[in-house]
C-alpha positions in Angstrom: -18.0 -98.3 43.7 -15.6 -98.8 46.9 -14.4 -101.8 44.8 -14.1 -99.8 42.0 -12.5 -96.9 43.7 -9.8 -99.6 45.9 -8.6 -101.5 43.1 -5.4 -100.9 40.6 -6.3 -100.1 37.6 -3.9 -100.1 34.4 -3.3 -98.6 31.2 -6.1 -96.4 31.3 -6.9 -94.1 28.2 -7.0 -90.8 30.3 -5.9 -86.6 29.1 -5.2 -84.5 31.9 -7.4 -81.5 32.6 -5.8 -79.9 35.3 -2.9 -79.8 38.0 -2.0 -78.1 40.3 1.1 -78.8 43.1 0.9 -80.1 46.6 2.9 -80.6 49.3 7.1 -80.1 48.0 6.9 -81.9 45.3 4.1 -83.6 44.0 1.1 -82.7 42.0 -2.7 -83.5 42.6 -4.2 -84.3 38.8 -7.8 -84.0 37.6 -7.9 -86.4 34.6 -10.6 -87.8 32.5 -10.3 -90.9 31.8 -12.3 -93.0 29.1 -14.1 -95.8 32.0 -14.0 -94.1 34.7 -14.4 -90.8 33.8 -13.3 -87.6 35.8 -10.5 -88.6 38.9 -8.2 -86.8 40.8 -5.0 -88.7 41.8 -1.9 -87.9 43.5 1.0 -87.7 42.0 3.7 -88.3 44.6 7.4 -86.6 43.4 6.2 -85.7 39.9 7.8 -81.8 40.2 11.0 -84.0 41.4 13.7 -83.2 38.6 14.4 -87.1 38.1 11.1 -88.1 38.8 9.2 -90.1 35.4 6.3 -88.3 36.1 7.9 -85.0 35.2 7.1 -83.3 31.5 4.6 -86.4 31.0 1.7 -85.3 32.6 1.0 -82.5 29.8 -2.9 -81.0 28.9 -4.3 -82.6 25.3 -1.5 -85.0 25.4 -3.3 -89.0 25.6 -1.9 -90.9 28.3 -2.1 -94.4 29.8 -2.3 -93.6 33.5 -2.0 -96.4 36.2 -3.7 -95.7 39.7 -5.0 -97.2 43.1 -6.1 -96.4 46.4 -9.0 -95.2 47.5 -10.8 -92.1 48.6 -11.2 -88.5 47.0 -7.8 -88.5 45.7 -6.2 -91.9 44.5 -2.6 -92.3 43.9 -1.0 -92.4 40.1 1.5 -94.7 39.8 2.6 -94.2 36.2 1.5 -92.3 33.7 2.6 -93.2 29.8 2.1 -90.6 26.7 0.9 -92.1 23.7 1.9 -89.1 21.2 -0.2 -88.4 18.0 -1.4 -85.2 18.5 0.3 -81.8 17.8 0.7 -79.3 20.8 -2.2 -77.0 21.1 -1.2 -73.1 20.0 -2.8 -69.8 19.7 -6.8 -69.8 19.9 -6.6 -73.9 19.8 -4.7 -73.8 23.1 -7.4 -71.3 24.3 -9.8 -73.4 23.0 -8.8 -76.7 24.3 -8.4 -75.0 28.2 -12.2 -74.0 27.3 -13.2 -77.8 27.2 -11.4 -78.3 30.0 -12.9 -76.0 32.3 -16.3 -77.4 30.9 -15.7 -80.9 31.7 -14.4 -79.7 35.5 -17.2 -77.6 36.1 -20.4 -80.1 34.5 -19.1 -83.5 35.2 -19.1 -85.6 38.9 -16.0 -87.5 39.8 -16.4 -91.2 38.7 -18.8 -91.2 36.3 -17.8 -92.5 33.0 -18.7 -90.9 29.3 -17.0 -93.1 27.0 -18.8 -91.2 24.2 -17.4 -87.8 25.5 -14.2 -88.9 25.7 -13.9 -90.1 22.3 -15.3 -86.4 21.0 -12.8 -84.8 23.7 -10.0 -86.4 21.9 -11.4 -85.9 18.4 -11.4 -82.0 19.3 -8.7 -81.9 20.9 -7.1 -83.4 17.4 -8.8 -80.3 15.3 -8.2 -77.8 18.3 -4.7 -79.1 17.3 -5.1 -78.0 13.3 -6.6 -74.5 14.4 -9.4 -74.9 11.9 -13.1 -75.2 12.3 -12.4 -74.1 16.1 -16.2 -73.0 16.2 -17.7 -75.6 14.9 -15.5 -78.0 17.3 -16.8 -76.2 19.9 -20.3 -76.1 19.2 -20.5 -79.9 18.4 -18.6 -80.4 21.8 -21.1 -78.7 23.7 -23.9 -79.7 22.5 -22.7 -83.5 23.0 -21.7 -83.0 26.5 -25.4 -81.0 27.6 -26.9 -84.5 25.9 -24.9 -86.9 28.3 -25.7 -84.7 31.2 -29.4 -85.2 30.3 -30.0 -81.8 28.7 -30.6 -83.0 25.4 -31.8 -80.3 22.8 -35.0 -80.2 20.9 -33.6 -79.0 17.9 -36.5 -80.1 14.9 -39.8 -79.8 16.7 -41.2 -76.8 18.1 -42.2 -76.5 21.8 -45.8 -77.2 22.8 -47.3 -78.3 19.7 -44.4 -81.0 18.0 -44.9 -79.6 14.8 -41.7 -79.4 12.6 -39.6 -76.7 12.6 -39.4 -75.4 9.0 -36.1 -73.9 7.6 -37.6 -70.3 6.9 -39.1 -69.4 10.2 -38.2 -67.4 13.0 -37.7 -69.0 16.4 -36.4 -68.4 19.6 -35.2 -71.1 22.3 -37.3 -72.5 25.5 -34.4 -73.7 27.7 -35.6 -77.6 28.6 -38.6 -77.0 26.0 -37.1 -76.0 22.8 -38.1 -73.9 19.5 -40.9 -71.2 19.8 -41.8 -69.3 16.9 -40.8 -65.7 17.2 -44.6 -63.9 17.1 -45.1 -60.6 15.4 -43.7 -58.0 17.1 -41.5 -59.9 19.7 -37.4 -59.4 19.6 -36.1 -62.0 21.8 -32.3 -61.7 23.4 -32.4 -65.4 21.0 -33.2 -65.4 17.6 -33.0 -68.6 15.2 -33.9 -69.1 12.0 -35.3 -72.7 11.5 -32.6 -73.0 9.2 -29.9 -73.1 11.9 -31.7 -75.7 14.8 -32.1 -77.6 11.5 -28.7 -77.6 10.7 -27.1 -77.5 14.4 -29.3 -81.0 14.9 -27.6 -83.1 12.1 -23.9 -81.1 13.3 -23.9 -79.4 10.5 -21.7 -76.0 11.0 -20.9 -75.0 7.2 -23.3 -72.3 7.2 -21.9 -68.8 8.6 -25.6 -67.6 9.8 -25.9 -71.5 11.7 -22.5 -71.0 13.2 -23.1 -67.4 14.5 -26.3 -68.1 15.5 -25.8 -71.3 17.2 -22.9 -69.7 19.2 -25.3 -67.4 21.0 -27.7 -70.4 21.5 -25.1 -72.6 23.2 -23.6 -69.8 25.1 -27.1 -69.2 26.7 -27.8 -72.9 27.5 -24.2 -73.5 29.0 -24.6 -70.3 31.1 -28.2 -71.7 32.1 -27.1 -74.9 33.6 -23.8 -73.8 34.8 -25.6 -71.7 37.2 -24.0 -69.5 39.1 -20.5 -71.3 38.0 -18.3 -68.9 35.9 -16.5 -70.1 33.0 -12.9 -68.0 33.2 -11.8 -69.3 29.9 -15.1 -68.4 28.0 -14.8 -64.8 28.7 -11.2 -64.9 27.3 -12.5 -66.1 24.3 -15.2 -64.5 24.1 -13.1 -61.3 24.0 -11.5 -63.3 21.1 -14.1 -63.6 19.3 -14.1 -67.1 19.2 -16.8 -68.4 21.2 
């Protein structure tokens, strides 16, 4: 790791998730990168009005970034945008700061998820479009719970393995998974078998799956968040959207 951490590294694949300044004028950067996964690096001079770093280092914009050093915080040395995708707007925009604030809250500095970085940048692209913002979502989640080692059981019930069928009731186990709904019980989470059906294959066309999984995902992200709030959630939320 200290090798890892010490070295330059070039031409990284990377999208910025955060930034905030420091000192006069330079900015400390959260990014996630696709092989080394979340960083923070200092960007010495970037709120200078000359300096190249200036109007590059944009959210849902893909970058090559170029760092060294070591420690907590590494320095950025330069930081190129690759274009290709449209400027977030409206919900999208909302939505995209969303999966930002997820991947700052759940993931650990310098740990790579080459998958997740490929779906960040593939939702990122439809946050982009504005359409099937739910869905995006949903998928997104659900993929980033599964390379954090909460993977959902989705087709087989808890306890006895048997498979869920698409016309029962269920409710979820949070790190167990399905449980039929028994006569006379109202859970706060209801699923048809139908939806953890559909929701295990990513499979969003269905309005009842897509309301339904919404509450399921909300409840599982809020479980293993903890006592972490998610700002941007509740914005949506408000929305509508999420």
């Amino acid at each position: 790791m200290a090798d890892s951490q010490t070295k330059r590294h070039e031409a990284e694949p990377a999208f910025v998730l955060h930034s905030y300044p420091y000192r006069e004028t330079s900015l400390i950067v959260e990014v996630f990168t696709r092989h080394y996964g979340r960083i923070g690096l200092v960007a010495k001079g970037a709120r200078r009005p000359k300096s190249a770093l200036r109007g590059t280092l944009l959210a849902f914009q893909p970058l090559l970034v170029t760092w060294g050093g070591k420690g907590e915080l590494r320095g950025l040395y330069k930081a190129e945008w690759q274009g290709g995708i449209p400027q977030l707007r409206g919900i999208g925009l909302m939505s995209g700061f969303y999966l930002n604030e997820l991947l700052l809250k759940f993931l650990q500095r310098d740990d790579a998820h080459e998958g997740l970085f490929d779906l960040y940048a593939e939702a990122v692209t439809a946050l982009s479009m504005n359409s099937k913002i739910s869905a995006t979502l949903r998928r997104f989640e659900k993929f980033l719970l599964g390379e954090l080692g909460y993977a959902l059981t989705l087709d087989r019930e808890a306890g006895t393995n048997k498979v869920v069928e698409a016309g029962a009731s269920y409710t979820y186990i949070v790190e167990k998974g399905p449980a039929r709904i028994e006569p006379g019980n109202s859970p706060e989470i209801q699923l048809s078998g139908k939806t953890l059906l559909d929701l295990a294959c990513d499979n969003y066309e269905d309005a009842v799956t897509l309301a339904q999984s919404k509450l399921l995902m909300r409840h599982l992200v809020g479980h293993y968040l903890g006592s972490k709030t998610l700002h941007t959630r509740q914005l949506l939320v408000e929305l509508q959207q999420i």
